[in-house]
N, C-alpha and C positions, 0 to 999 in steps of 0.2 A: 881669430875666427872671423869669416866673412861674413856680412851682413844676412847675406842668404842663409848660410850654416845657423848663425844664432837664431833667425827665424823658423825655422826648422826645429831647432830644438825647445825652443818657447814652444812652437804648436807640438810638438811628441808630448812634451811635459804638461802644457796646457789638458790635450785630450787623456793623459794617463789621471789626471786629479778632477778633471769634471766627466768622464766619459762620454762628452759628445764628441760627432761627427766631427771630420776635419771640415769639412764647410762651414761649418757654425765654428767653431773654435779659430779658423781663420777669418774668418769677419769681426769678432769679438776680438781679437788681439789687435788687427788694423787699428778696431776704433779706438785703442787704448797705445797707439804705438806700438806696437810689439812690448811693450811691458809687461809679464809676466805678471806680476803680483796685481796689478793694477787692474788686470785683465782679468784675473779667479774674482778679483773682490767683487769686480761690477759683473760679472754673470752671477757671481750668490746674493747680493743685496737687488738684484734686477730681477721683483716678482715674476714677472713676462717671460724671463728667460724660459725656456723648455727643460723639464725636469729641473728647476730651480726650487720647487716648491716640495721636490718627492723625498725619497727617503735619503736619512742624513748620510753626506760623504765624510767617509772616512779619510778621505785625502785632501780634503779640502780643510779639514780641522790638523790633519799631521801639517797642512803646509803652512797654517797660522803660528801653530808652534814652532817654525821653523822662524817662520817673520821677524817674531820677538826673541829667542834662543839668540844669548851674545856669541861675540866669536870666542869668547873665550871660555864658556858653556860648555859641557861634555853635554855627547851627540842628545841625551834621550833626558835631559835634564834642563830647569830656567834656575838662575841666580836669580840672587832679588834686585838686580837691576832690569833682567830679563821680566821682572814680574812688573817691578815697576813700569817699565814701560807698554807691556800689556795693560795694566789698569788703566795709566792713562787713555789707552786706547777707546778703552770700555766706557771712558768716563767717569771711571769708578776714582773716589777716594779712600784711601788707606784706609782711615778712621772712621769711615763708612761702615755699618752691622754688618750689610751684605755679603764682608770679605768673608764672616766664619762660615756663613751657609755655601758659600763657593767653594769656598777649601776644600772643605767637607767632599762636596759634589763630587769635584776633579782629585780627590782620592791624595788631598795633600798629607804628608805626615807632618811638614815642619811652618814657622810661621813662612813665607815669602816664598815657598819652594815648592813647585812643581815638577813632574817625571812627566815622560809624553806618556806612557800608556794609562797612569792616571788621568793627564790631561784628555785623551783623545776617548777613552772610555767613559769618560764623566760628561761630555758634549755629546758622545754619542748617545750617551739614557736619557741626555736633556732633552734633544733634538735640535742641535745648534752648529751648523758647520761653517757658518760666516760670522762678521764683528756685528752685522745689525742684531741676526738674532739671539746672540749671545746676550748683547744688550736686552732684548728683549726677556729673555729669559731672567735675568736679574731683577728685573721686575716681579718676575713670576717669585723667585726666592725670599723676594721682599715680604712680598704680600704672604705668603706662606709664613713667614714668621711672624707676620702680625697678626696673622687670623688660628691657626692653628697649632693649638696648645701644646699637644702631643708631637708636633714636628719640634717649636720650641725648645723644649724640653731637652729631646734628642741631641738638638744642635748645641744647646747649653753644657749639654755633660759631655759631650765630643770634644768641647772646644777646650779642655782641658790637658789632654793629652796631645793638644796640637800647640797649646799655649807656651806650658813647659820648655824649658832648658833641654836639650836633647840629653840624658845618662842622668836624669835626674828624677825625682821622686814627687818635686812638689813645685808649687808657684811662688817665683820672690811676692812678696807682698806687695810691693808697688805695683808688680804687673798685676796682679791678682785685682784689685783696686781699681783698676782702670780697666781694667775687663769685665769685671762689676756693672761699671758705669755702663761701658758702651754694651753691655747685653741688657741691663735692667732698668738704668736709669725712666726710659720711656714708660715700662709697662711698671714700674714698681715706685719711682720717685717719688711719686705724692705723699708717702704715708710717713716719707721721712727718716724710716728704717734704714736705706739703701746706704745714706750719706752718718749717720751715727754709728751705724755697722763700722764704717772705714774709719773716723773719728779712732772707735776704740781700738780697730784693733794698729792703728798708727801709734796711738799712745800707751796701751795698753797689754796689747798681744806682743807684737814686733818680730812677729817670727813669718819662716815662706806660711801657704796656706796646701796643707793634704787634699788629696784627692776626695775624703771621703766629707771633709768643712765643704769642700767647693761645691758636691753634689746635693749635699743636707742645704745648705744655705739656700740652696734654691726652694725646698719645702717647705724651707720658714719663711721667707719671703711672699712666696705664697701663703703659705700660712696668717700672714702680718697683714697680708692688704686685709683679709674679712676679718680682723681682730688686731687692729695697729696699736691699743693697749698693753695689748700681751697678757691682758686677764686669763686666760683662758690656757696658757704655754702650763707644758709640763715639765717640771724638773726631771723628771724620772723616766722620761721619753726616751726615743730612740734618737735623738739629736747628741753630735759629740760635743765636748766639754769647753771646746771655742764658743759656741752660740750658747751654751748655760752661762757661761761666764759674759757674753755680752746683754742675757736679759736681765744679770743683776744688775750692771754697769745700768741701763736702760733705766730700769725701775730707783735707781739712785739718782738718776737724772730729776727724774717726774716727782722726786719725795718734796 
């Protein structure tokens, strides 16, 4: 293709994903070399830009998922290298909290794996069609999770069925364990509970963890921070037979 031809086709493609004018879309490519990609980025991180700031493009977040989609990726799909490298994009780290509340967002089913219409419908309700504001937005999720209880919660008992083995029922223990950590550790570690929990059930339990431990554990937990004694725990409560069996384990501790 001649240089003119591919320039031609970066501005069709350029004005098809930002719908500006070709004046502006030809000036905006000059200053980026006719670089395509180069060229959407810095008209969507460029406040100034016109209509950069309005409602969010839909083409401009399918052309991100394109960015990062390996070659070896079916069309409408990321591997988790494909995710991988998106994070790093974002700046985000793996082991970072933010990844369950993103998941979530972008309508992940599995750990590492994204669909484009999850991905593009989940930046659309955000309001994110470029990498800054996405970033930006991760902040917002953060803080969401730290401030609000009842989103928490949501995300907590969601991230269950995202965490799971796919055809499977329950969580290996070790993941269970470390998904503990990284959702509770912050808001619940003090009281000591968090880390004795896992103690027992490594020595103890040794089995995966059901859906319905992983969702109670959260009530006890809360439960624990205003009562870390556990004076107050009911045997005959609605808590299943894993946390009865870890307040006795507890209360033999403390004898």
């Amino acid at each position: 293709m001649s240089s003119s031809s591919s320039q031609r086709a970066a501005l069709t493609q350029f004005m098809q994903f930002t719908q500006t004018p070709e004046r502006t879309a030809k000036k905006i490519l000059q200053a980026n070399n006719w670089n395509l990609e180069l060229a959407i980025d810095s008209y969507y991180q460029n406040p100034s830009t016109p209509s950069a700031s309005g409602p969010t493009n839909q083409s401009a977040i399918n052309a991100i998922f394109d960015q990062f989609r390996q070659p070896s990726d079916p069309p409408d799909e990321f591997s988790i290298d494909a995710t991988m490298a998106y994070f790093e994009a974002l700046g985000l780290q793996v082991d970072d909290v933010t990844v369950v509340p993103l998941s979530k967002a972008l309508g992940s089913e599995s750990m590492g794996e994204f669909n484009r219409k999850g991905f593009t419908d989940g930046w659309m309700q955000l309001g994110a069609d470029s990498l800054p504001k996405m970033q930006d937005k991760l902040q917002e999720l953060r803080q969401s999770l730290d401030t609000n209880e009842e989103y928490f919660k949501e995300v907590y008992k969601w991230a269950f069925g995202w965490a799971k083995p796919v055809g499977t029922k329950a969580l290996p223990l070790d993941s269970a364990t470390e998904w503990w950590r990284l959702l509770l550790q912050s808001r619940f570690g003090d009281n000591g509970h968090l880390e004795r929990w896992s103690e027992f059930l490594t020595e103890k339990w040794k089995k995966s963890i059901p859906k319905d431990t992983w969702n109670m554990f959260y009530e006890f937990i809360v439960s624990a921070k205003a009562d870390p004694t556990l004076t107050g725990y009911d045997e005959n409560g609605s808590y299943p037979s894993t946390i009865d069996a870890y307040v006795d384990y507890y209360r033999n501790l403390e004898q």
